[in-house]
N, C-alpha and C positions, 0 to 999 in steps of 0.2 A: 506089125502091130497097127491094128487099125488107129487112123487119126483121133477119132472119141475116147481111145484108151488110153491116154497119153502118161507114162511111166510118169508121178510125181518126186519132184525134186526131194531128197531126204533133208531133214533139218541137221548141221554138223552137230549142233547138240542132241539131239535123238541120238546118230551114230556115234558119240564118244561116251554116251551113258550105257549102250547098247554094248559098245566092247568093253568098256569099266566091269560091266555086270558078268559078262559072259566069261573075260578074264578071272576075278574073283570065284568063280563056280567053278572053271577047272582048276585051279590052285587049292584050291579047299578038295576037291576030288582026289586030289595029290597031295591030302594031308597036310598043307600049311593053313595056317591062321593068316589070316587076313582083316587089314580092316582100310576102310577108305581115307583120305586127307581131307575129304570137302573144301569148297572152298576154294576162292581166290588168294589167299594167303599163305597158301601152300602151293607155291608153283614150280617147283623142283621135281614132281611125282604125286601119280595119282592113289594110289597103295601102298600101305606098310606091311611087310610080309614078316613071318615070324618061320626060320625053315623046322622040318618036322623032325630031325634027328639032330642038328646042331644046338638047334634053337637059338639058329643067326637070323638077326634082323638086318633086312636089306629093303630099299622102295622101286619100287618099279611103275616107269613112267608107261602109259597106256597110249596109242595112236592107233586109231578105229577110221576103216573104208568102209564102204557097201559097194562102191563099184574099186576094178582093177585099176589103179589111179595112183599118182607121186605121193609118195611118202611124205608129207610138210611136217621138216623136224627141225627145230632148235637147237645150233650145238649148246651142251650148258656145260659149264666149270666139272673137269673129272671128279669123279667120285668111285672111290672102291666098290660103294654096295648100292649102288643104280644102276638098274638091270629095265631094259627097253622089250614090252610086248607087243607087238603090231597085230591089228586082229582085224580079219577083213571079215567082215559084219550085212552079208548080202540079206536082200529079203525071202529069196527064196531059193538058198542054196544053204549047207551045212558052212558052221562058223570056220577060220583057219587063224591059226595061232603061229609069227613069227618070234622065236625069242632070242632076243640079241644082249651082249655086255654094252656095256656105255662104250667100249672102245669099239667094238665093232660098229655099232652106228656113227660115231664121230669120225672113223674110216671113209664109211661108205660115204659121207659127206662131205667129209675131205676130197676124196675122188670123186665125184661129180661135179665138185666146185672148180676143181681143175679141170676135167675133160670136157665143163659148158663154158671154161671161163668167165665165173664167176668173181665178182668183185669182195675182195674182204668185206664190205659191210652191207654185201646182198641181202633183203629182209626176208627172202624167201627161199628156206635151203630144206635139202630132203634130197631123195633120192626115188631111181625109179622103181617104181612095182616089182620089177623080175630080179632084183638086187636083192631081197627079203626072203626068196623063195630056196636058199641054200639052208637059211633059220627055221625051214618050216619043223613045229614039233619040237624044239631043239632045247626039250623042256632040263634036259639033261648041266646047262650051263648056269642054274640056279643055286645057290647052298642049297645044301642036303640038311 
């Protein structure tokens, strides 16, 4: 790439508004209701989902890349109906959608924390990029 064209840094709000949206448009494709939490007041998830045949509500926390990059996730207090979508949000490639249960992300977290040794009250936990790529699609692990 020449030096004049120099790729501009994305803003992480752009990319979490960017997977928020894109999330929401295939969930609604796949017949659930959706509606958003807005807001700093709601820091548990970004989604309320409503499923299309149960008509179980569950929230699902959103985490948006544009490039292939660490997962930065938060372990939070379990919860039965919080369900984790990762959604890598390039500019010029087609979107990708990981879908994981709350326990599998707090797994995968778990392991990392141990194999970087990590300190209990590290403020930076997550996991790497190629750890997501077993959930790709894996729309399957949502209520029905």
């Amino acid at each position: 790439m020449p030096l004049d064209q120099k790729k501009e840094k994305r803003s992480g709000h752009r990319t979490q508004w960017t997977a928020q949206f894109a999330v929401a448009s295939e969930l609604c494709k796949l017949g659930y209701e959706v509606s958003f939490t807005m807001g700093n007041r709601t820091p548990l998830a970004d989604l309320m989902v409503v499923s299309p045949d149960q008509r179980r509500m569950f929230l699902v926390d959103v985490k948006g890349l544009y490039t292939k990059n660490f997962w930065l996730i938060k372990p939070k207090q379990t919860r039965d109906e919080l369900f984790y979508i990762l959604v890598y949000v390039p500019d010029n490639d087609t979107n990708q959608f990981f879908v994981m249960t709350q326990t599998d992300v707090n797994s995968l977290i778990q392991s990392e924390r141990i194999r970087l040794n990590w300190k209990e009250d590290e403020p930076m936990l997550g996991f790497n990029w190629k750890l997501a790529l077993p959930y790709k699609d894996a729309w399957q692990v949502l209520p029905k």
